[in-house]
N, C-alpha and C positions, 0 to 999 in steps of 0.2 A: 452528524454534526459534532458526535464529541469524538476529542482527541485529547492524548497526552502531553502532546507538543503543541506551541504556539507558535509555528513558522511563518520567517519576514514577509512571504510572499502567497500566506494559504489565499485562494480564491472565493473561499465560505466563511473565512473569520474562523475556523473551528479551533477550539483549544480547552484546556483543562477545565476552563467555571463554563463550558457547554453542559446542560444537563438534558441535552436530545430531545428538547420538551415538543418537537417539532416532527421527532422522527415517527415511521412508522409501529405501531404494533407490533406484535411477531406473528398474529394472527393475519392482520392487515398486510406483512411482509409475505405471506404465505399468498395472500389470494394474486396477489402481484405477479409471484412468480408462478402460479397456476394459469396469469392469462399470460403472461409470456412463451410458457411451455404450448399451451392451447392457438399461438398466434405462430411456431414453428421459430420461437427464437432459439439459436442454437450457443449462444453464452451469456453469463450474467458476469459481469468485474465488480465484484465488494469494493466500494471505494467509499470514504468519508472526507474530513476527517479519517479517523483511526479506526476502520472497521473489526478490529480485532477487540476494541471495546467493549462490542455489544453483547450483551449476553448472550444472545440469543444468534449468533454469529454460525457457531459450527452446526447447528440444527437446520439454521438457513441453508445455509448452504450442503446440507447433508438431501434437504428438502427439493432442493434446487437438480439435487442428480437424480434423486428419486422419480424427477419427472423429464427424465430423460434431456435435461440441459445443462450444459457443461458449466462451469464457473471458474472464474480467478478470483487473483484479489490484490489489491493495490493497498501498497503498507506502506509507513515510515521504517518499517523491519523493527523497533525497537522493542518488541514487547515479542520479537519472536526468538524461542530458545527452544534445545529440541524436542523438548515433550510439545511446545505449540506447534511446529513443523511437523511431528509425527501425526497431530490432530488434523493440522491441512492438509497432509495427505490421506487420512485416511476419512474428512470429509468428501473427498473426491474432486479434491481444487487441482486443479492441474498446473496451475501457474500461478506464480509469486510475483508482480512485480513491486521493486523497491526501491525506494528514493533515496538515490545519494546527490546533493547537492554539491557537491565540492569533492574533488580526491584529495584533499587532505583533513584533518579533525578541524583542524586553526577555522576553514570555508564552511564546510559541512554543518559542524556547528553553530557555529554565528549563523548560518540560516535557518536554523531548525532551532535556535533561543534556547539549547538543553547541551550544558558541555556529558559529553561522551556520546553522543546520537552516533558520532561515526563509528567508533568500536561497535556498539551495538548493532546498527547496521549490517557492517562487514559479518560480526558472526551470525547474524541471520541468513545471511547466504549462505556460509557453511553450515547453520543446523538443517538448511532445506534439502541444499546436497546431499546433503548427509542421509535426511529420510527420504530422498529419490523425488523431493520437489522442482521441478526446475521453476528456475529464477531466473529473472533479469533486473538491471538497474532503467531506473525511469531518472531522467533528469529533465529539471526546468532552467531553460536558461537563461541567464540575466545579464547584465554587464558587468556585474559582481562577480560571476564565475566563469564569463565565456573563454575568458584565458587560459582555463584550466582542462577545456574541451578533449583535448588530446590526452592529460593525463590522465582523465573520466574512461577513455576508453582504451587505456593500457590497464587501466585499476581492471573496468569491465574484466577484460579479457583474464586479467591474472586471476580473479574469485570464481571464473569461470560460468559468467553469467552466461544465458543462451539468447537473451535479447539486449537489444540496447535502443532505449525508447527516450526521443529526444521531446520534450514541450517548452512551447514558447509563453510568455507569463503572462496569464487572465491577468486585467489593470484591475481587480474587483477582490472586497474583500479588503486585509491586509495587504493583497498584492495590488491593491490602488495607491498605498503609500508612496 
């Protein structure tokens, strides 16, 4: 539930005055992923909010290989720089993916309510690159940015993401506005 950003269209409301009063434990996050391992699920995706908030993030998911099931993680990118990217790899994330709203900072931003989210974004794929994470961009799209669809996936292609994951907007949340 918490996050750093307060984006026009999150699905959960999550944003900075979230204090996760709602979320799991880390013990209670543990037995979860012990009945998912036990049920043969073969990945878990970190998703929030900003999963990279939690404390207890890289142990989960260290947790999560430990028992033989793979994991992602679904970012805003902005809190990742390459000592965190070293840490997602070397919790044994296998994939990054990462919200760019807009291919330019002008779009990007204004949806994500935080000017620079696209710089920081952008060098989140390079610090993943960089420690052998592969990444992709995830986009939601709205009639706000559907025009910009094509240059989403020349940006994709240029940061050399290896997926490119389109979603259509939950009305729920902020993104009921």
């Amino acid at each position: 539930d918490r996050c750093n950003l307060s984006c026009t269209h999150c699905y959960n409301a999550s944003g900075p005055s979230s204090k996760g009063n709602g979320e799991l434990l880390t013990a209670e996050a543990r037995a979860v992923i012990d009945d998912l391992a036990r049920t043969g699920v073969p990945l878990i995706i970190f998703t929030g909010g900003e999963p990279l908030m939690r404390e207890d993030f890289f142990e989960l998911a260290g947790y999560a290989g430990s028992r033989g099931v793979k994991s992602a993680l679904s970012t805003n990118g902005t809190l990742i720089t390459p000592e965190i990217a070293g840490r997602i790899r070397d919790a044994g994330i296998g994939y990054a993916g990462i919200s760019l709203d807009g291919a330019t900072a002008k779009t990007h931003d204004r949806f994500r309510q935080s000017p620079g989210a696209f710089d920081r974004a952008i060098a989140a794929f390079c610090a993943c690159r960089d420690a052998g994470v592969r990444s992709g961009v995830r986009v939601t799209l709205t009639k706000e940015n559907s025009a910009e669809l094509g240059a989403l996936i020349d940006l994709a292609l240029r940061i050399g993401a290896s997926r490119f994951c389109l979603y259509w907007l939950v009305p729920c949340g902020r993104g009921a506005a």
